[in-house]
N, C-alpha and C positions, 0 to 999 in steps of 0.2 A: 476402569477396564480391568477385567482379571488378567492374570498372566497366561500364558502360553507356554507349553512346554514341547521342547522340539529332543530328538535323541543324535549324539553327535556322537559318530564312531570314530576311531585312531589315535584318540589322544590316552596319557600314560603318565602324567608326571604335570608341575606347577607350570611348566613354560607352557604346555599345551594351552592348559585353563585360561592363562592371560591370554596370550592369541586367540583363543575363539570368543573370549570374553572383549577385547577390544573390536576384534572386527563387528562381530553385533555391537557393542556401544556407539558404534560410528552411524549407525541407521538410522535414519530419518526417525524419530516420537520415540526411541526409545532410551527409555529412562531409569531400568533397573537389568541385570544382567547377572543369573546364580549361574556357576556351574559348579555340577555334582560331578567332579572326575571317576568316582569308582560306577556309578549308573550311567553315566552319559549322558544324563537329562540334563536339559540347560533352561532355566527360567525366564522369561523374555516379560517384562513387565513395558508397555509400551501404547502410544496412543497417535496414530492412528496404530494398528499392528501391520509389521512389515509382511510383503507376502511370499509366500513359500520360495520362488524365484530371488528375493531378494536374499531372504536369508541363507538358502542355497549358497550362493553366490559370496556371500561375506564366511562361511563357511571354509568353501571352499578354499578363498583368500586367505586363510587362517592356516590351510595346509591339511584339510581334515573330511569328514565325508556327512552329513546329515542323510542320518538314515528314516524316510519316512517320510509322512506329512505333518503339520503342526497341528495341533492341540490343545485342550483346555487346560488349563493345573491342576492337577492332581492332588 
């Protein structure tokens, strides 16, 4: 399965990156997890791929705002 890339706005610094990076590792099939803190893209390597609501949602748990819908990798 390719990865997915989704765009996370609010974050600024390493604490950001682990909190949005743990709450997507806790999702169901997902298995890899990049974030780009200066772009905001976050990598989401995973199987089944979680869906938009989901990640939304761990997102937001993380304290932060996904801007958009998900995507292919670039």
């Amino acid at each position: 399965m390719p990865p997915i890339v989704i765009k996370v706005s609010g974050m600024s610094c390493e604490h950001c990156v682990n909190a949005v990076r743990t709450e997507i590792s806790g999702l169901p099939g997902v298995t890899d997890v990049d974030v780009d803190l200066s772009s905001g893209d976050v990598r989401i390597v995973a199987e089944p791929v979680p869906d938009d609501a989901a990640l939304r949602a761990a997102v937001d748990a993380a304290g932060y705002e996904m801007a958009g819908e998900t995507g292919p990798s670039r």
